[in-house]
N, CA and C atoms of all chains as a GROMACS GRO file, in nm:
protein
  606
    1UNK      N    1   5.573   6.597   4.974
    1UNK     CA    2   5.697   6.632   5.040
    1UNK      C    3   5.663   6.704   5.173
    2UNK      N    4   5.587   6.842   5.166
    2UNK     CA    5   5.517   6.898   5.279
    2UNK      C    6   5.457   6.799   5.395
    3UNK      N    7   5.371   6.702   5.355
    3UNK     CA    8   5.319   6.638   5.438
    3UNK      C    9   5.377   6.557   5.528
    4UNK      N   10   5.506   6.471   5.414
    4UNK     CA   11   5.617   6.395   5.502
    4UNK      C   12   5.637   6.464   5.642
    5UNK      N   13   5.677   6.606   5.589
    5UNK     CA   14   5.765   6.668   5.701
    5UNK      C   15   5.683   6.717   5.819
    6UNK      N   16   5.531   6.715   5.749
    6UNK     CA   17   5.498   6.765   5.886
    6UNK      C   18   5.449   6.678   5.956
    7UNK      N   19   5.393   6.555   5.898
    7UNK     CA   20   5.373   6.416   5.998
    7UNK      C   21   5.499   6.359   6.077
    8UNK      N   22   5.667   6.407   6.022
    8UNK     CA   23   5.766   6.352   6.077
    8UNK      C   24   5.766   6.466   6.224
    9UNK      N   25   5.710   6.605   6.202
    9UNK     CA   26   5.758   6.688   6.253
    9UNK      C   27   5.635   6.680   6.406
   10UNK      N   28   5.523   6.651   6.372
   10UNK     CA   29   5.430   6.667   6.468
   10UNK      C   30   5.487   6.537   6.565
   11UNK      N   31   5.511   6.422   6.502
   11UNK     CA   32   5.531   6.307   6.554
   11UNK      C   33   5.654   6.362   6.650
   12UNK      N   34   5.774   6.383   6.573
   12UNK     CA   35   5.926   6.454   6.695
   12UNK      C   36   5.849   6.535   6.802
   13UNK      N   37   5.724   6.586   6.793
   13UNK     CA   38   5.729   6.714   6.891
   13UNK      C   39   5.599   6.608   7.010
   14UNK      N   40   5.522   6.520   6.982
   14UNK     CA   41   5.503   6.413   7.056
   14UNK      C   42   5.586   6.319   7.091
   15UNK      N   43   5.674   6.270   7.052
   15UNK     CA   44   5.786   6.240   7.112
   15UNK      C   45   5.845   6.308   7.196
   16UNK      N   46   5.912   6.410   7.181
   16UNK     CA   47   5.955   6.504   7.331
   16UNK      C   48   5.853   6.554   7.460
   17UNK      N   49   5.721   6.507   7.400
   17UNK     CA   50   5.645   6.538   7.521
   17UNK      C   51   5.622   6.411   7.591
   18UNK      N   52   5.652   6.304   7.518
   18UNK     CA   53   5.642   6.168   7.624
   18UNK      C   54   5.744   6.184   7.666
   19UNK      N   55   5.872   6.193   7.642
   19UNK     CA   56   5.991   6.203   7.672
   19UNK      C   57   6.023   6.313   7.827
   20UNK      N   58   5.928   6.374   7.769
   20UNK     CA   59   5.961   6.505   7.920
   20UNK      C   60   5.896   6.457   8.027
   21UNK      N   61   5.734   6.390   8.016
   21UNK     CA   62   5.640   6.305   8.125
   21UNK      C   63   5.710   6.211   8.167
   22UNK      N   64   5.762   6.143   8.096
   22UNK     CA   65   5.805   5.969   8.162
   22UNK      C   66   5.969   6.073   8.215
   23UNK      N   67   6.015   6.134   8.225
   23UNK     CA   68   6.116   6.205   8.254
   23UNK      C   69   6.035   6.257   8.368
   24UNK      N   70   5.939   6.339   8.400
   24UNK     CA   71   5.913   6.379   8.514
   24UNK      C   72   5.798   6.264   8.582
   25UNK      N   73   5.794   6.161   8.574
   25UNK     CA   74   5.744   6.074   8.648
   25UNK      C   75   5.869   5.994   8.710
   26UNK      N   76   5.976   5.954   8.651
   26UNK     CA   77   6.080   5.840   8.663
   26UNK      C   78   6.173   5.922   8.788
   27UNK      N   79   6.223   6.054   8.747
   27UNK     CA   80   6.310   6.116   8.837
   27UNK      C   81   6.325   6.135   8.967
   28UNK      N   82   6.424   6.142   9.028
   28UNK     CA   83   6.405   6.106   9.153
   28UNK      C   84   6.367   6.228   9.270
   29UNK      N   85   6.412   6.351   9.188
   29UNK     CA   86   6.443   6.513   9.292
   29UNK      C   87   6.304   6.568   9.235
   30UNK      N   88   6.325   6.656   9.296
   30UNK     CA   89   6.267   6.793   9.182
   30UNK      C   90   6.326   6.901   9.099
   31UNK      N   91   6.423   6.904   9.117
   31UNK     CA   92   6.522   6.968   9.031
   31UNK      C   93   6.577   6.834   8.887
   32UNK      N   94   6.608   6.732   8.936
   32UNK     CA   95   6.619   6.652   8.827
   32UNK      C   96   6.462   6.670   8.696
   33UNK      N   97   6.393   6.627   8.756
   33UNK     CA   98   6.234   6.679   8.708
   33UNK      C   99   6.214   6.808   8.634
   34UNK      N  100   6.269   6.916   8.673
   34UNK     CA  101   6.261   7.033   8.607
   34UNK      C  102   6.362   7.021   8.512
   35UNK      N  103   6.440   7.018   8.536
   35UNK     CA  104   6.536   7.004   8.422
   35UNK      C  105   6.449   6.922   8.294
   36UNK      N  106   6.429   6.775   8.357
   36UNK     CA  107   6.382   6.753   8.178
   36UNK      C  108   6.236   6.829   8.183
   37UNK      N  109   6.141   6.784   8.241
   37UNK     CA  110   6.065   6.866   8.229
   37UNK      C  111   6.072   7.016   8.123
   38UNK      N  112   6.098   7.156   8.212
   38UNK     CA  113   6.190   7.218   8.143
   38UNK      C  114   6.243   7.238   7.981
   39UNK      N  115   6.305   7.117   7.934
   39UNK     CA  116   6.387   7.145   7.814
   39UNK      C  117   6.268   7.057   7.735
   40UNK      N  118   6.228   6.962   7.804
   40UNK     CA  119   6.155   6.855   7.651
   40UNK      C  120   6.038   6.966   7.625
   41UNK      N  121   5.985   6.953   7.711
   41UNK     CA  122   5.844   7.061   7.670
   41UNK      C  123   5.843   7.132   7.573
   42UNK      N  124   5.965   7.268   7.598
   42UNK     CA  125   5.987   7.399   7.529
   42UNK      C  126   6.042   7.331   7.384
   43UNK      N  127   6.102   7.252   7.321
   43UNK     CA  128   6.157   7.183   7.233
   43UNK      C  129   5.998   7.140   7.150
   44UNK      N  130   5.952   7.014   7.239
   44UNK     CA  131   5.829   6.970   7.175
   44UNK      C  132   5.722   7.076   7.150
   45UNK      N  133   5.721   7.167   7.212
   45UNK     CA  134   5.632   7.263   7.184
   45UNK      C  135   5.648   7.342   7.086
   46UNK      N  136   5.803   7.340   7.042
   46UNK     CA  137   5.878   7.442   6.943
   46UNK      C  138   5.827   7.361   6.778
   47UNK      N  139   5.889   7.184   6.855
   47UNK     CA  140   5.859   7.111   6.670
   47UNK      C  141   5.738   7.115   6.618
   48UNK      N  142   5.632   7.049   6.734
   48UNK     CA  143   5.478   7.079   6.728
   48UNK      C  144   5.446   7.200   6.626
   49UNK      N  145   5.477   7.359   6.705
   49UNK     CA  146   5.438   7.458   6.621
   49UNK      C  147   5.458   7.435   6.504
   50UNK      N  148   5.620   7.370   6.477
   50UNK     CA  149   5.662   7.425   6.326
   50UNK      C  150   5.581   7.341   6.236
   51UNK      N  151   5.569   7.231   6.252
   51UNK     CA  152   5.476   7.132   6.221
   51UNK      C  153   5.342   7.164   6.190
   52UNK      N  154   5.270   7.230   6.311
   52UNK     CA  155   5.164   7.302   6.189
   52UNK      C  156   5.161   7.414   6.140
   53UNK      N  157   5.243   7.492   6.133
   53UNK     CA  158   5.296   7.581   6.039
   53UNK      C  159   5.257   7.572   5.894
   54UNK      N  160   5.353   7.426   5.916
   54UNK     CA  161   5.335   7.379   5.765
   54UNK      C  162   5.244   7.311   5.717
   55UNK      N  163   5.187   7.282   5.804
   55UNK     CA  164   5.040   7.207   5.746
   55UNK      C  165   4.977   7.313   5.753
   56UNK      N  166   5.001   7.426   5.758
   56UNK     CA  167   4.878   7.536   5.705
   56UNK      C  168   4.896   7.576   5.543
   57UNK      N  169   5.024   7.528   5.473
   57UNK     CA  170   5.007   7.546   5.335
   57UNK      C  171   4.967   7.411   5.297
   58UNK      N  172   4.945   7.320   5.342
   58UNK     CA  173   4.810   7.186   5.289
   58UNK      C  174   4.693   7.236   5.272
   59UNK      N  175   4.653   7.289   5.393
   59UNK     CA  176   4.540   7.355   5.504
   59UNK      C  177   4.490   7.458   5.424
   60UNK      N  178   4.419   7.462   5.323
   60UNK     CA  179   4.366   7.606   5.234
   60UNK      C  180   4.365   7.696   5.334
   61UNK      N  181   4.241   7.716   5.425
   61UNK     CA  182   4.151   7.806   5.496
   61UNK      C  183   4.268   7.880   5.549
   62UNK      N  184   4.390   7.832   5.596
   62UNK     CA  185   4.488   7.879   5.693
   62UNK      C  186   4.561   8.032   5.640
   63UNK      N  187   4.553   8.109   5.627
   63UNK     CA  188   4.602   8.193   5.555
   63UNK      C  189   4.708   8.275   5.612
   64UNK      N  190   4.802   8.340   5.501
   64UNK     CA  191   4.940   8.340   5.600
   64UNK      C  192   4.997   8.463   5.673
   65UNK      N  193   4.835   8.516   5.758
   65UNK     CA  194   4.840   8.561   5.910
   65UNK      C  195   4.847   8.485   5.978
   66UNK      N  196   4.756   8.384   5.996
   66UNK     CA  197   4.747   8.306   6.114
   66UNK      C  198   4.887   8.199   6.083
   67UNK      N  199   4.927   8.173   5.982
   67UNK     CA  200   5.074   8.155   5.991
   67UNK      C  201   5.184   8.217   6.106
   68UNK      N  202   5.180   8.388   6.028
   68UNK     CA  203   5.266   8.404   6.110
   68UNK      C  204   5.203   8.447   6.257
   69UNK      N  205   5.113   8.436   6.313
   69UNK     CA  206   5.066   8.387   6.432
   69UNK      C  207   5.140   8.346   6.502
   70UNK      N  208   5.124   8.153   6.428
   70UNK     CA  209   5.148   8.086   6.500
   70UNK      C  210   5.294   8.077   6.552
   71UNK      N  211   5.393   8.148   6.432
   71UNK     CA  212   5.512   8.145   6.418
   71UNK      C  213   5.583   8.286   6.554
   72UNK      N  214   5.463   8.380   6.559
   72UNK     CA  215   5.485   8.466   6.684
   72UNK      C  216   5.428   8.375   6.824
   73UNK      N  217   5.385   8.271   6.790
   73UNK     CA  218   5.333   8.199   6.955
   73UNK      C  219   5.472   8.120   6.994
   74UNK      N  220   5.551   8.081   6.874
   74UNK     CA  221   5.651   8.034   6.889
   74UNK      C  222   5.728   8.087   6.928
   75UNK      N  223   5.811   8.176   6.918
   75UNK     CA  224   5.862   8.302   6.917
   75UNK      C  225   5.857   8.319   7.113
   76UNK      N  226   5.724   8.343   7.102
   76UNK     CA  227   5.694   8.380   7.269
   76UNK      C  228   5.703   8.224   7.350
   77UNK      N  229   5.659   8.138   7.312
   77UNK     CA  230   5.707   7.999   7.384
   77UNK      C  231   5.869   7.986   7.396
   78UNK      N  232   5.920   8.002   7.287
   78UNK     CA  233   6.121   7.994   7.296
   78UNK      C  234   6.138   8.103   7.415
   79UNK      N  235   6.084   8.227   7.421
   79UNK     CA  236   6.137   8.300   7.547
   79UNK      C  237   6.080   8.253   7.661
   80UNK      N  238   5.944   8.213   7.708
   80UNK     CA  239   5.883   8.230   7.784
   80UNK      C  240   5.913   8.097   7.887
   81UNK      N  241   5.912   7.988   7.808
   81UNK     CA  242   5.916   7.846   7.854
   81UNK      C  243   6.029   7.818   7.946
   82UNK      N  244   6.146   7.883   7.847
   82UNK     CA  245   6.277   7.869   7.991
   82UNK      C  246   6.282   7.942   8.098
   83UNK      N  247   6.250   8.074   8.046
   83UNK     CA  248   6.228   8.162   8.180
   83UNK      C  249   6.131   8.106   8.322
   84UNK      N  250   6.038   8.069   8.259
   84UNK     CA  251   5.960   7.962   8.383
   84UNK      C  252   6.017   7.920   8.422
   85UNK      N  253   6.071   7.782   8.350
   85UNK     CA  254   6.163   7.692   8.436
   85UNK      C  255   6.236   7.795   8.550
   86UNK      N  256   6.321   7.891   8.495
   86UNK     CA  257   6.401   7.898   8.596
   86UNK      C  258   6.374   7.974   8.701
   87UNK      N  259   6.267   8.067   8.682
   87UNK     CA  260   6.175   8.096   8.799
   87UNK      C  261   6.156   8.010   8.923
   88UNK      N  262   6.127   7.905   8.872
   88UNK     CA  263   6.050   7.775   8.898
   88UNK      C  264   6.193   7.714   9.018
   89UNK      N  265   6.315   7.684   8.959
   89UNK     CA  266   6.423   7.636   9.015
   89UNK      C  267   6.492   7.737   9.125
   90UNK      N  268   6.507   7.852   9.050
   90UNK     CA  269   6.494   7.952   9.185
   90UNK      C  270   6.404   7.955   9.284
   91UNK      N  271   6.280   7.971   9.291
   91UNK     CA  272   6.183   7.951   9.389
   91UNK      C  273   6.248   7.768   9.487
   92UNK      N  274   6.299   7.674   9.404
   92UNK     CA  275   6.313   7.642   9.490
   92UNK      C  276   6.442   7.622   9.574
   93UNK      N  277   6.537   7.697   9.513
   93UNK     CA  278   6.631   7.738   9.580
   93UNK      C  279   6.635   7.787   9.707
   94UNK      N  280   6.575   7.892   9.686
   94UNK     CA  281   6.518   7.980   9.781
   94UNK      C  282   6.490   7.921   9.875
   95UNK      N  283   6.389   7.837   9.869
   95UNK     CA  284   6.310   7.771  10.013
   95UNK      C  285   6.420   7.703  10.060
   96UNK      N  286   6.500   7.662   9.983
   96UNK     CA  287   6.585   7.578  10.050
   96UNK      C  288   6.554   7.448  10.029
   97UNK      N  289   6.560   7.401   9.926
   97UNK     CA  290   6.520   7.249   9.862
   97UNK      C  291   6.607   7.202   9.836
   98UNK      N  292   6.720   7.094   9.933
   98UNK     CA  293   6.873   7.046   9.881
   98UNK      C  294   6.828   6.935   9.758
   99UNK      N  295   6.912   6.940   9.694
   99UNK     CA  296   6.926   6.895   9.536
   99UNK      C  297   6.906   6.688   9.597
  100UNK      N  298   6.856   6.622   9.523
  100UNK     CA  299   6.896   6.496   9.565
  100UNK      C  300   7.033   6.464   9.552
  101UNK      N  301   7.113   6.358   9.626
  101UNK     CA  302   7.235   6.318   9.612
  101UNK      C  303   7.258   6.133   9.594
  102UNK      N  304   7.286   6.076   9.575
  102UNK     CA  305   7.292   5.928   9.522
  102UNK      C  306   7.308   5.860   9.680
  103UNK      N  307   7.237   5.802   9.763
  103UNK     CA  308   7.280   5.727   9.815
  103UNK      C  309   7.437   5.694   9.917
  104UNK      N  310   7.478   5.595   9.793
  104UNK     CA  311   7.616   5.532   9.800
  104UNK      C  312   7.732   5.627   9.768
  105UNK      N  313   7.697   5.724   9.676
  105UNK     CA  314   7.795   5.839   9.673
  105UNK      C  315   7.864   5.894   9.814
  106UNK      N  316   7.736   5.920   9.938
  106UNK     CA  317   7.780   5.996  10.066
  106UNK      C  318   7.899   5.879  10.079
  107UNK      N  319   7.874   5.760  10.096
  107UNK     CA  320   7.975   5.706  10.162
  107UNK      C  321   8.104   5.703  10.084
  108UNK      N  322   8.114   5.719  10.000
  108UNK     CA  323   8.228   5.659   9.912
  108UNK      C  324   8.291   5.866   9.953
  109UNK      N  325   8.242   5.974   9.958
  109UNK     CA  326   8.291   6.082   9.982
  109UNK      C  327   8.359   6.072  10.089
  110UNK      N  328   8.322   5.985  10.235
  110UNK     CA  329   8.374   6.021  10.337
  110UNK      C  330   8.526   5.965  10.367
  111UNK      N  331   4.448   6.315   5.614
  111UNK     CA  332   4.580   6.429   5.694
  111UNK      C  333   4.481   6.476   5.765
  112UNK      N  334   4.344   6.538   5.774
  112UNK     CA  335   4.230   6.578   5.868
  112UNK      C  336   4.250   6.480   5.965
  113UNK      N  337   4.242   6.386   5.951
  113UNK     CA  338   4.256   6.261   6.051
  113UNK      C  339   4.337   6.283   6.134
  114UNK      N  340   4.497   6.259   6.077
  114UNK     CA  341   4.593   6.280   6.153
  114UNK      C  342   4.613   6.377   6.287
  115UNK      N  343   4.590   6.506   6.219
  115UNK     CA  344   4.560   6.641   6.318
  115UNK      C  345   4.467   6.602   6.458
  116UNK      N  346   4.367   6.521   6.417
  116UNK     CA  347   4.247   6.464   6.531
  116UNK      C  348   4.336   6.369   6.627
  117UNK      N  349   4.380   6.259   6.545
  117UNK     CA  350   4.462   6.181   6.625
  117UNK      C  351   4.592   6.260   6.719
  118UNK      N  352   4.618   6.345   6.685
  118UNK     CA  353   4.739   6.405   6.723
  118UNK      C  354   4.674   6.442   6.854
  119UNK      N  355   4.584   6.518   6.831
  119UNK     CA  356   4.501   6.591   6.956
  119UNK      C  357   4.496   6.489   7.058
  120UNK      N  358   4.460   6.348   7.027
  120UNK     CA  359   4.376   6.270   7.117
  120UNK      C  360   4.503   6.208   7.177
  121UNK      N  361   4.595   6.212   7.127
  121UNK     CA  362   4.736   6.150   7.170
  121UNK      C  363   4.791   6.277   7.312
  122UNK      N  364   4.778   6.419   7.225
  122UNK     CA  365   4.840   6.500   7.324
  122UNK      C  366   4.724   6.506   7.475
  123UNK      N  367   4.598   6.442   7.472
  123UNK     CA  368   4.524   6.476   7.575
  123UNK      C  369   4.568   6.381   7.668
  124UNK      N  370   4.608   6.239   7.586
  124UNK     CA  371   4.662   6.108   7.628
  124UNK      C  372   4.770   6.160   7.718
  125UNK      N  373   4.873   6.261   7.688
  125UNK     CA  374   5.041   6.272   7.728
  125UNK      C  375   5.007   6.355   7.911
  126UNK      N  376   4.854   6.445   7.854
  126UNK     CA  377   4.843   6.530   7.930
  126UNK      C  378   4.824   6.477   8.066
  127UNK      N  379   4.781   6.384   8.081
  127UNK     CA  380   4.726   6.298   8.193
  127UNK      C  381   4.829   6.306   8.301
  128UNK      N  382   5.010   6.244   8.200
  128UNK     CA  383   5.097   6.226   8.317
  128UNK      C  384   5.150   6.376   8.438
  129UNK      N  385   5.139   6.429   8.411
  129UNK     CA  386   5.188   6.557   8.502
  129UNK      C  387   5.064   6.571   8.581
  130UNK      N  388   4.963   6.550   8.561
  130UNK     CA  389   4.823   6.555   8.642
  130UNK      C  390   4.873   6.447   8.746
  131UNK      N  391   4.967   6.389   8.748
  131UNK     CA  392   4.980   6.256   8.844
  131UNK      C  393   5.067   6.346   8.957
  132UNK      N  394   5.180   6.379   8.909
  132UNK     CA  395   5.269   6.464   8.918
  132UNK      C  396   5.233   6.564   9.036
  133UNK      N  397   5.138   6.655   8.961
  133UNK     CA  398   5.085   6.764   9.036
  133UNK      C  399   4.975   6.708   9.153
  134UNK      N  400   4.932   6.612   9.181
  134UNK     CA  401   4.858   6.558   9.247
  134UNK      C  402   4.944   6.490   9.369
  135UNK      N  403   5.039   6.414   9.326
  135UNK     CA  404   5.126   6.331   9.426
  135UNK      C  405   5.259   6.431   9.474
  136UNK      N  406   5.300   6.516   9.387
  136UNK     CA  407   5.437   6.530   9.438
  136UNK      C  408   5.475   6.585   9.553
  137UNK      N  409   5.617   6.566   9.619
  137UNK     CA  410   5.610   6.548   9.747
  137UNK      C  411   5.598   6.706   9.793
  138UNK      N  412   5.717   6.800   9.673
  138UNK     CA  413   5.733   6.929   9.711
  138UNK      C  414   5.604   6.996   9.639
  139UNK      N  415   5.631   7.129   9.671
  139UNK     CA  416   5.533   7.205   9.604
  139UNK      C  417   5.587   7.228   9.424
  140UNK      N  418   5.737   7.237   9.455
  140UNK     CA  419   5.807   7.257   9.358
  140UNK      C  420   5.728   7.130   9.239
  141UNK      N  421   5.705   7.027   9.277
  141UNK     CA  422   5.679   6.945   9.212
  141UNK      C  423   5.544   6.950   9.144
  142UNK      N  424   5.464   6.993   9.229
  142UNK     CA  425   5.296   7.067   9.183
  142UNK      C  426   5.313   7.196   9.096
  143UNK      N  427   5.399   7.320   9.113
  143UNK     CA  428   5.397   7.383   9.021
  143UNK      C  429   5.449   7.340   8.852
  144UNK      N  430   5.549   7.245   8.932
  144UNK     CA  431   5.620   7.216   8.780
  144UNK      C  432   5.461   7.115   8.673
  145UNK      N  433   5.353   7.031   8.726
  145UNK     CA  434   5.353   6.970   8.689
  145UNK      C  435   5.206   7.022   8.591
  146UNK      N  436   5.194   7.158   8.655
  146UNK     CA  437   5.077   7.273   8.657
  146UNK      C  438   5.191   7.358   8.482
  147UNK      N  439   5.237   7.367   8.537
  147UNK     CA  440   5.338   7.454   8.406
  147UNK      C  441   5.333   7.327   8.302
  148UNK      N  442   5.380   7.189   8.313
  148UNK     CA  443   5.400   7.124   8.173
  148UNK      C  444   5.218   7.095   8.118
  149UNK      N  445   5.138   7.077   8.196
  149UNK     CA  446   4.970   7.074   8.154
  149UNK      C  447   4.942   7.157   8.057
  150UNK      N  448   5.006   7.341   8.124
  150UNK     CA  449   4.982   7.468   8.064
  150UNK      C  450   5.030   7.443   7.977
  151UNK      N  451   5.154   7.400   7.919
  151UNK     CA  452   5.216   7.433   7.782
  151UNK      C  453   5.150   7.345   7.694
  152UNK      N  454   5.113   7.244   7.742
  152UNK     CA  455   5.046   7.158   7.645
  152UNK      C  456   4.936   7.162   7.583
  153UNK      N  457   4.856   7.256   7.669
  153UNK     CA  458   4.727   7.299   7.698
  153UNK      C  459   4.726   7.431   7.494
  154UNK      N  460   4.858   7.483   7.536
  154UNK     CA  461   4.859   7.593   7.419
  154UNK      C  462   4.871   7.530   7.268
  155UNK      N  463   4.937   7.411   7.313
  155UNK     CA  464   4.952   7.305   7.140
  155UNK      C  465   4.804   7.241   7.131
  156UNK      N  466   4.748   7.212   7.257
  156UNK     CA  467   4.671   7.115   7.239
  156UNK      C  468   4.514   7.288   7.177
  157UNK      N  469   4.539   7.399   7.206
  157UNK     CA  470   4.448   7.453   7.168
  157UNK      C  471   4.460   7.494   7.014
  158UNK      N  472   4.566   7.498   6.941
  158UNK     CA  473   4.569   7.529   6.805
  158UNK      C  474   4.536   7.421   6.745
  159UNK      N  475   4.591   7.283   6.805
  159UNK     CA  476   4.498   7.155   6.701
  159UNK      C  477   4.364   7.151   6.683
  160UNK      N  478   4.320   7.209   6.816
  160UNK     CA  479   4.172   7.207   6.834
  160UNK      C  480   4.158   7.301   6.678
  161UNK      N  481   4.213   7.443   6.683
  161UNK     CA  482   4.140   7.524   6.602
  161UNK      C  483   4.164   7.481   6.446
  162UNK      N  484   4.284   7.387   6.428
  162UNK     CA  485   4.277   7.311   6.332
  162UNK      C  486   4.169   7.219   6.248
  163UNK      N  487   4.129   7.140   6.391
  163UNK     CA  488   4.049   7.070   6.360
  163UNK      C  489   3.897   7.144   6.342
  164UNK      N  490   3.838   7.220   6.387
  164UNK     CA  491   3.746   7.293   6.356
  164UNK      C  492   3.717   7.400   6.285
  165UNK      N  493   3.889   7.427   6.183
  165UNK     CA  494   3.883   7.522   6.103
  165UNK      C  495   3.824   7.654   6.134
  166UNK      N  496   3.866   7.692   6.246
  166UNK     CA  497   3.907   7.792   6.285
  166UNK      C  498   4.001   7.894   6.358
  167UNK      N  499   4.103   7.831   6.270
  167UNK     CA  500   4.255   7.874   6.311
  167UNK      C  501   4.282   7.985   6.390
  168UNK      N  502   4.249   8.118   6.272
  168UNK     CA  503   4.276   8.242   6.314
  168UNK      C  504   4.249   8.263   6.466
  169UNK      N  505   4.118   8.177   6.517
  169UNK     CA  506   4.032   8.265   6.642
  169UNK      C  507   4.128   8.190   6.735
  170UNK      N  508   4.146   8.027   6.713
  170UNK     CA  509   4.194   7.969   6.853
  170UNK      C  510   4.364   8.006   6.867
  171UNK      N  511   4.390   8.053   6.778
  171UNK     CA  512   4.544   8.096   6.758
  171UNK      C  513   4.556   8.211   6.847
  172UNK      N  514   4.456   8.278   6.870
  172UNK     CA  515   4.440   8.389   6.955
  172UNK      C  516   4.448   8.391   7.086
  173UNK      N  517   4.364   8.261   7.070
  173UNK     CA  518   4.342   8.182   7.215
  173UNK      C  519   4.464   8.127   7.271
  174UNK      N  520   4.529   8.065   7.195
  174UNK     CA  521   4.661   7.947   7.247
  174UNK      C  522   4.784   8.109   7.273
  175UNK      N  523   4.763   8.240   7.227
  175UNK     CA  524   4.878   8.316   7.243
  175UNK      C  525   4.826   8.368   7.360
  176UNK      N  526   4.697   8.366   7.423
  176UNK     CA  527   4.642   8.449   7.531
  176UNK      C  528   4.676   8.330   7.639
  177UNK      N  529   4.674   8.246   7.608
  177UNK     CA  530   4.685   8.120   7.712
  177UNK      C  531   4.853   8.124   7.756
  178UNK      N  532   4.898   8.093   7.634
  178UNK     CA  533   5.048   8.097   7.666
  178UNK      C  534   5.115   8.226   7.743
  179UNK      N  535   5.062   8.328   7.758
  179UNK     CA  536   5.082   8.440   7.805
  179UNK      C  537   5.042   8.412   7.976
  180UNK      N  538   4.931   8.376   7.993
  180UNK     CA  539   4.859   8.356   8.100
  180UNK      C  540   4.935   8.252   8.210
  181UNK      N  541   4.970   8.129   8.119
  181UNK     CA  542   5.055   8.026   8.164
  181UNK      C  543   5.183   8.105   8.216
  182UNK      N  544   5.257   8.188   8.169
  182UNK     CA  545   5.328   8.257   8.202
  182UNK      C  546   5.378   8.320   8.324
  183UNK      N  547   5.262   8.428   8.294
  183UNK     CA  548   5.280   8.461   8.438
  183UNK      C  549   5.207   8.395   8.584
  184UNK      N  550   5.137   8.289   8.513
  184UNK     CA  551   5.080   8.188   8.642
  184UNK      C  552   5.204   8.157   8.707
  185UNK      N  553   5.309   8.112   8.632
  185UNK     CA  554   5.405   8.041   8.672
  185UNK      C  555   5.508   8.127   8.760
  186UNK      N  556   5.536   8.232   8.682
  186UNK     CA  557   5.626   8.320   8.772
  186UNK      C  558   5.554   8.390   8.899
  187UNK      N  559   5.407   8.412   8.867
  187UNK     CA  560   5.334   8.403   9.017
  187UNK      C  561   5.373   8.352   9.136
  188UNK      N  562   5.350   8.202   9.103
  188UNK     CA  563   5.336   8.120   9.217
  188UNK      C  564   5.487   8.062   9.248
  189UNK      N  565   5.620   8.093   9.156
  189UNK     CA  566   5.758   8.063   9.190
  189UNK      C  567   5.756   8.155   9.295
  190UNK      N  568   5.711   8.313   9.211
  190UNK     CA  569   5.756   8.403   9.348
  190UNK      C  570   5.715   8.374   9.467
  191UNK      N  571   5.581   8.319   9.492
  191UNK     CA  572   5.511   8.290   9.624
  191UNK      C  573   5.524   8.175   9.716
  192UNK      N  574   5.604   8.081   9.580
  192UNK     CA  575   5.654   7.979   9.642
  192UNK      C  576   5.799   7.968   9.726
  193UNK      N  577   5.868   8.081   9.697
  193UNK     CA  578   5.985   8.076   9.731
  193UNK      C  579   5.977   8.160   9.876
  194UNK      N  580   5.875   8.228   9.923
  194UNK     CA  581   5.895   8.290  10.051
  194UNK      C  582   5.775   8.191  10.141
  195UNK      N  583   5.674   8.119  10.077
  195UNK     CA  584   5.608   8.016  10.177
  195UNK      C  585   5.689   7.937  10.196
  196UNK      N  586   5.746   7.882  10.043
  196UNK     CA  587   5.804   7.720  10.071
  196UNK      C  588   5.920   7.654  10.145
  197UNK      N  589   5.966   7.773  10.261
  197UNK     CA  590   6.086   7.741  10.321
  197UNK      C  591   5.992   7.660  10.437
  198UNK      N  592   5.879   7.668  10.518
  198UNK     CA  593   5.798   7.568  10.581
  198UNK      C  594   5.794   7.453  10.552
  199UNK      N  595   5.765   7.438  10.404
  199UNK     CA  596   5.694   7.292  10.331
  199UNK      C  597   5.827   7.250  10.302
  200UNK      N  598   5.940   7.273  10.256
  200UNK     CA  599   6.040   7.186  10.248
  200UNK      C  600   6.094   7.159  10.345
  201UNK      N  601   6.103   7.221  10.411
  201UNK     CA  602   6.180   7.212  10.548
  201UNK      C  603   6.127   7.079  10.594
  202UNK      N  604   6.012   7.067  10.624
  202UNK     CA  605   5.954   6.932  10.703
  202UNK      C  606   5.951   6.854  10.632
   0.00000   0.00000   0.00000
């Protein structure tokens, strides 16, 4: 039962990390980019952990300090990861980085 | 299931590649830090599999919380520094 969940669980949290790359390769801005960027990461990084979490009660040697370890790395990734981002989006606020806009949109505004 | 954990690793080194493209090509800077931050985070999963796989959890667990920390403030570093250079580099 354990194992199911954590092969389903490692797999979801590689999934959101292809998901966030081909998201920050495809996009067109840099703010579009951060955004997924941004959210898939901190997510995949979140399932990942929990995932081996639980493969540390498969995992004899793992004992349940380094459990809750890993469960405090998590902990600090859920705060830390968004706060970047938005560091990150501010900084480019700041400089003055206009957001992309669609093309065909300008005209259809005027 | 030892297996798996290995494969997992070799997959996340696989994922790691794309933001290395990222941080290499992108046009803004914004785009190089961002692509420096998704490496780092990956860098912290990809160091506990390691300690998985070499059964030595406790130590690299230490490692991936010192990293993730580090990644951290790399990032809010170079936002801050980016935001009073980068009115040059976007601008043009």
């Amino acid at each position: 039962m354990i194992e199911t969940l954590v092969i389903f669980l490692c797999c979801a949290g590689m999934l959101l990390f292809l998901g966030g790359m081909i998201g920050i390769l495809r996009l067109p801005d840099a703010y579009t980019r951060l955004h997924m960027a941004g959210m898939l990461d901190t997510l995949g990084l979140l399932i990942l952990l929990l995932g081996l979490v639980l493969y540390g009660f498969l995992h004899a040697p793992m004992s349940l300090l380094v459990q809750f370890k890993i469960l405090l790395l998590w902990g600090f990734v859920l705060v830390t990861s968004p706060t970047a981002t938005h560091a990150m989006v501010d900084a480019g606020v700041r400089a003055g980085l206009t957001p992309w806009v669609q093309p065909d949109a300008k005209r259809r505004r005027k | 299931m030892e297996s798996f954990i290995l494969y997992l690793g070799i997959v996340l080194m696989g994922i790691m590649v794309l933001p290395l493209y990222r941080a290499v090509v992108g046009p803004t800077t914004l785009d190089r830090l961002m692509g420096m931050n998704a490496i780092g985070s990956k860098t912290v999963a990809l160091i506990v599999i390691i300690g998985l796989v070499f059964d030595r959890v406790d130590m690299f667990v230490d490692i991936a919380l010192a990293y993730a920390m580090l990644n951290f403030i790399a990032v809010l570093a170079a936002s801050r520094y980016l935001h009073k250079r980068g009115r040059r580099d976007t601008a043009s």
